[in-house]
N, C-alpha and C positions, 0 to 999 in steps of 0.2 A: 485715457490714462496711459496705454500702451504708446501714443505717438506724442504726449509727453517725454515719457523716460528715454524713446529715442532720441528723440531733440534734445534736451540733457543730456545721455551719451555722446553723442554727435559730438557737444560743442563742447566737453569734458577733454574726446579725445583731439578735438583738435588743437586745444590750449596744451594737450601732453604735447602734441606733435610740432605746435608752434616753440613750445618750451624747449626742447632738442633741440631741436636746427641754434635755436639762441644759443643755450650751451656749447654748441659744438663749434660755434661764431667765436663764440669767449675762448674757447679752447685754441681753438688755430688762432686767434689773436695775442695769447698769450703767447704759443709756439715759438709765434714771428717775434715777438719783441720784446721776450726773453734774452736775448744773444745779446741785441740792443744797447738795452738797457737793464744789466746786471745788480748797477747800486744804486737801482731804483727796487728791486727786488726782494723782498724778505719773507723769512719764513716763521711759521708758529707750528707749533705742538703741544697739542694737549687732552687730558680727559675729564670727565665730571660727573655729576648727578643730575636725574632730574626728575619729574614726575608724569605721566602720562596720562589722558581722560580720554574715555573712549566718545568717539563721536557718532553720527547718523545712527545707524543697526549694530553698531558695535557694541554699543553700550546695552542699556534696559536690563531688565531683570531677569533672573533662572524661570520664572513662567513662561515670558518672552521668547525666553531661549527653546524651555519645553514644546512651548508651539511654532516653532519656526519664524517668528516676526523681528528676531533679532540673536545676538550675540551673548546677551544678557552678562556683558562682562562689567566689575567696575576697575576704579585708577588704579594702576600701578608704579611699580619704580623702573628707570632707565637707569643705565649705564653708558657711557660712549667715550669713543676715541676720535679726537678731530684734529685736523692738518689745514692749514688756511698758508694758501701761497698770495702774497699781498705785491699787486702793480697799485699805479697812481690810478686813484679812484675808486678800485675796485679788491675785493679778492676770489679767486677762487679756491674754495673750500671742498673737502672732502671727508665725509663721516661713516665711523660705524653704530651702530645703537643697536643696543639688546637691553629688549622692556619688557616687563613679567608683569599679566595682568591675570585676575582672579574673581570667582564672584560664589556664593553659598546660599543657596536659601531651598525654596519648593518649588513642585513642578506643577503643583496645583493648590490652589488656595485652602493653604492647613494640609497637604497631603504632599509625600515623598520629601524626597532630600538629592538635591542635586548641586554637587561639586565641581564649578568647571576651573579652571587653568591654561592660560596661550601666552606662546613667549614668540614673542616677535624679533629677528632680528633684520637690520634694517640696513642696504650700503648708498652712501648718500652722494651727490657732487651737482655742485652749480655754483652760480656767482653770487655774492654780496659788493654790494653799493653803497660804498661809504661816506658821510657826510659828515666835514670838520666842523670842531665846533671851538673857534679858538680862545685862546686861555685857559681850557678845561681838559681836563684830562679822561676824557670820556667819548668818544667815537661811535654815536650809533652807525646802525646801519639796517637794508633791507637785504632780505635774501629771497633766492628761488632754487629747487634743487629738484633732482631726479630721482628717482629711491627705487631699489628694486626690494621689495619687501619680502622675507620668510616666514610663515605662518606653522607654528604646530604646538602641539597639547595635549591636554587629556582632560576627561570628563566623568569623575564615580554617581550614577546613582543608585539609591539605596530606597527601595519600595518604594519606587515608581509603576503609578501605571502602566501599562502597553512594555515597560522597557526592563529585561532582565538586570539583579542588581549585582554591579561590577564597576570598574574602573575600566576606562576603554581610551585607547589611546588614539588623536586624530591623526589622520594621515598630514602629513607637511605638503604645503602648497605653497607657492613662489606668484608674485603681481607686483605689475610693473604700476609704480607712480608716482604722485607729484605734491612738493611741500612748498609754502611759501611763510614768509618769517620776519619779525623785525625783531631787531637786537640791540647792545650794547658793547661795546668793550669798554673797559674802565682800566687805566693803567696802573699799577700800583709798584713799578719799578722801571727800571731802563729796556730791562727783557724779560720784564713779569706782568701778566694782565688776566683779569676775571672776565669772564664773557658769557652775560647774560639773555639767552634767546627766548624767544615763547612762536612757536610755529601752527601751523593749520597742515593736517595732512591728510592728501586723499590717499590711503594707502593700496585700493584697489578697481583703480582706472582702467588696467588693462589686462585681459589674462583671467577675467571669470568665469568659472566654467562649473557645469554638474558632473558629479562625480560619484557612480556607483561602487564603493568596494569591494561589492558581493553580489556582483550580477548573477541575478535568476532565484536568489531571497530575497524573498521578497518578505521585509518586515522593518518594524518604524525604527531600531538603532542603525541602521545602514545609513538615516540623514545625517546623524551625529559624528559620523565615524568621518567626515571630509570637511575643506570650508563650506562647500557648496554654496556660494555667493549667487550661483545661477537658479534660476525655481526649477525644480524637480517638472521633467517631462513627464512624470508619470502621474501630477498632481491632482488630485480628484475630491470633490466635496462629502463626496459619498464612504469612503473609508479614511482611517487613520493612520496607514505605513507611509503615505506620500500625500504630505502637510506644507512641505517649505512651497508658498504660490507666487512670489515675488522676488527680482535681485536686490539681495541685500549692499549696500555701501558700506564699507571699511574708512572710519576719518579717524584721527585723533589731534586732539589738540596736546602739544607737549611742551614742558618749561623744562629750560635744561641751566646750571651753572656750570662753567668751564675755567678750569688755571688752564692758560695756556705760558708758552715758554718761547721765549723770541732765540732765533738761531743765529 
């Protein structure tokens, strides 16, 4: 199992690090033939709504959550700001997204009350590949993008086992990763268009780490109090303050609609 999760890390990061160098190709190619080619050139602006699902470990339930096998979050709502600089064939887009995600229930089956809440904000950029579709006024297209993701929240429980009852708020954590997306734009004026995405994102590819916030107490709310995506070093079958045994995966799948605004 162990030289699985390697080799899925492995080839995870090396599609991050193949995904880069792309970007960075699209970028200095834009650089160059920007000057070029000007009124080939356009710009877009805009924001929107969307919904977000938690995917892999992100998701599952408040027991889940109580015992370290997940995140136990469910959907929530996005917000976002997007900029798409449009060459022939392609654009390059750049986004921000801030998504509130939430989840209620027990931390054992019929027993406690556990509250959790994580807002995620997210800053995004890569290319989309757009393919005409003539006579129609409709533009899909694919994307791939970079994200560096912000993590933080808080978590109330209330008569919980092992865990005093309060509201505790989690440390913020930052991971580097990677979304891929297909879309639409749909025109509905000369310099007005809706733009409808649905994306897959790894949100924490790179940058997982454990994290003690109370070195040398040793007691079970210290897992809660970080992402801790990494399994606790101090992990033992035998007691119940070091429980998380496995790295957790951060995905979500997200549906966004977009007005944007041609410049």
């Amino acid at each position: 199992m162990k030289h699985l999760n390697l080799t899925v890390t492995s080839g995870i990061m090396k599609l991050l690090i193949r995904s880069f160098q792309f970007s960075v190709l699209i970028i200095a190619f834009t650089t160059l033939t920007s000057t070029q080619t000007t009124a080939q050139v356009n710009l877009k602006l805009g924001a929107g709504l969307g919904v977000m699902s938690p995917a892999a470990d992100f998701g599952g339930s408040t027991i889940e959550y109580y015992n370290g096998s997940s995140y136990g979050l469910s959907g929530g709502l996005n917000i976002h700001g997007k900029v798409k600089i449009g060459f022939a064939g392609f654009n390059l887009t750049g986004e921000v997204d801030y998504s509130s995600l939430s989840n209620t229930g027990n931390s054992e089956p019929g027993q406690g009350s556990v509250d959790i809440s994580q807002k995620v904000v997210s800053l995004k950029v890569g290319p989309e590949f757009r393919f005409s579709l003539p006579l129609l006024p409709v533009t899909p297209y694919l994307g791939l993008n970079l994200a560096l993701n912000s993590f933080s929240g808080e978590t109330t429980f209330q008569g919980v086992s092992k865990v005093p009852s309060a509201t505790y708020s989690v440390k913020s954590a930052t991971r580097l990763g990677v979304g891929f997306a297909v879309g639409a734009e749909v025109s509905i004026g000369p310099l007005l268009a809706l733009d409808f995405n649905l994306s897959y994102n790894l949100m924490n590819v790179s940058g997982k780490e454990w994290n003690d916030v109370n070195p040398g107490i040793n007691q079970r709310i210290d897992s809660y109090l970080s992402l801790n995506d990494q399994p606790d070093p101090q992990y033992s079958t035998d007691e119940d303050k070091h429980f998380i045994s496995n790295t957790r995966s951060i995905s979500s799948i997200l549906f966004t609609v977009s007005i944007l605004f041609g410049l």
